[in-house]
C-alpha positions in Angstrom: 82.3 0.6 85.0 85.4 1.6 85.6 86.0 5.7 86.3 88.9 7.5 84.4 90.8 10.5 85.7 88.9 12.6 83.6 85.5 11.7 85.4 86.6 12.5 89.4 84.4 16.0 90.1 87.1 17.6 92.4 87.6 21.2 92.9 85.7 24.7 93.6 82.5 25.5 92.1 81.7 28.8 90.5 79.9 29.5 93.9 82.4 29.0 96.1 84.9 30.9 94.4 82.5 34.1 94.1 81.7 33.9 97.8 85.5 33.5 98.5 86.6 36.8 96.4 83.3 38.7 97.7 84.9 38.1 101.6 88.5 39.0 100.1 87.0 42.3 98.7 85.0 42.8 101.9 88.5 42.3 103.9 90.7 44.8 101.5 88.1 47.0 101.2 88.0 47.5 105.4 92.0 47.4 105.7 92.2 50.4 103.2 89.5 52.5 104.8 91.6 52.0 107.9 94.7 53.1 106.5 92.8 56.0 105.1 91.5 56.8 108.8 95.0 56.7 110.1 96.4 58.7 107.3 93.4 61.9 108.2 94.1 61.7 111.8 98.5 61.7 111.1 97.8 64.6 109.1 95.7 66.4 111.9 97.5 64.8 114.6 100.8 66.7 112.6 99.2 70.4 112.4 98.3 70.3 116.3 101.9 69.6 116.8 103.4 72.1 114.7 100.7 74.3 116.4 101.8 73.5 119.3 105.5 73.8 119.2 104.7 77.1 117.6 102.8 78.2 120.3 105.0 77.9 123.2 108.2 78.9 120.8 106.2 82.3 120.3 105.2 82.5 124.2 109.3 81.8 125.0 110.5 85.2 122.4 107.9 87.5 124.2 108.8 86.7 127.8 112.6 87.2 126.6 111.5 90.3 125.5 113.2 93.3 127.5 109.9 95.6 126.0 107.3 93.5 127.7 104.3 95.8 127.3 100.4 95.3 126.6 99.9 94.9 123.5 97.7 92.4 120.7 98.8 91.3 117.4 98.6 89.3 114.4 101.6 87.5 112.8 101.1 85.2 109.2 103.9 82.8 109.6 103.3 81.7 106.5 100.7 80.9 104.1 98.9 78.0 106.5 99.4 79.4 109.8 99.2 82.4 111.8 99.6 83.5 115.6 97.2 86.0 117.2 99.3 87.3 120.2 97.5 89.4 123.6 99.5 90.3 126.2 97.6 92.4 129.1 99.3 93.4 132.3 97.0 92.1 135.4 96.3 93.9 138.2 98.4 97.3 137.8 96.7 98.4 141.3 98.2 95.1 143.3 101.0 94.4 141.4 102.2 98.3 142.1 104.3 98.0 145.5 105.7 94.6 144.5 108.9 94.4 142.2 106.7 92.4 139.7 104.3 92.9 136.9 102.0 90.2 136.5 101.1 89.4 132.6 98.4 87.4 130.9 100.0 85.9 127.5 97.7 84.4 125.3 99.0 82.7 122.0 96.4 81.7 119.7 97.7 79.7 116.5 95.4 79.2 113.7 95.8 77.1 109.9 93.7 75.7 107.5 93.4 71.9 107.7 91.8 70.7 104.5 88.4 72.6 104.2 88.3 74.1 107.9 90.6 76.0 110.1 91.8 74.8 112.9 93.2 76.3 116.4 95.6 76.0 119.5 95.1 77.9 122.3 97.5 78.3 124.8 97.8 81.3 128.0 100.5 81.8 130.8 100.7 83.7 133.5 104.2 86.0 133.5 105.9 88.1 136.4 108.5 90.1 134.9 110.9 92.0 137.0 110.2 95.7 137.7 113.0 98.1 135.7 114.4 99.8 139.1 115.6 103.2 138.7 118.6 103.8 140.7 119.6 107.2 142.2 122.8 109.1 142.3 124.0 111.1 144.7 
């Protein structure tokens, strides 16, 4: 008997290919719920930053502030985020024969992140120069 082209059995069975696509799926199905990880924690990653920079740019304009005083506040920035501002001066009683007052600043900044809200913290200490009173004779 000779064998004709036709006859040779080469090639993938119906088996091999389904196990094949079944690890293919397995694979893309993995890499996407990576890339879906990443993407949640850029977007997070992204409000703790603007959070941040916010934070510290608020704590700069009160310590330039000529009318340092105690005082607390709240400030919408806009409709995602907000600052909550406390200033307190420490330690009137120690502070008084110095040519400093000592202040606690505390910038909270708070925004809604998908379906919770989210917050950055951040305190400093501030010594702000005494307003002297000079006499004339």
């Amino acid at each position: 008997m000779q064998q004709t082209m036709f006859d040779k059995r080469e090639g993938f069975t119906l088996i091999e290919i389904m196990v094949a696509m079944t690890i293919v799926a397995v694979g893309i199905t993995a890499i996407v719920q990576l890339f879906s990880g990443s993407l949640r924690l850029v977007s997070s990653s992204e409000g703790y930053t603007k959070a941040v920079v916010m934070a510290q740019s608020k704590i700069r304009s009160v310590t330039t502030d000529d009318n340092l005083r105690e005082e607390e506040y709240t400030e919408n920035v806009d409709s995602t985020y907000m600052y909550h501002v406390a200033i307190q001066q420490l330690d009137k009683d120690r502070t008084e024969p110095l040519q400093f007052d000592l202040y606690a600043i505390k910038v909270t900044v708070k925004w809604k992140s998908a379906a919770n809200e989210k917050s950055y913290t951040l305190n400093t200490l501030y010594a702000k120069k005494k307003d002297t009173v000079t006499k004339t004779s």
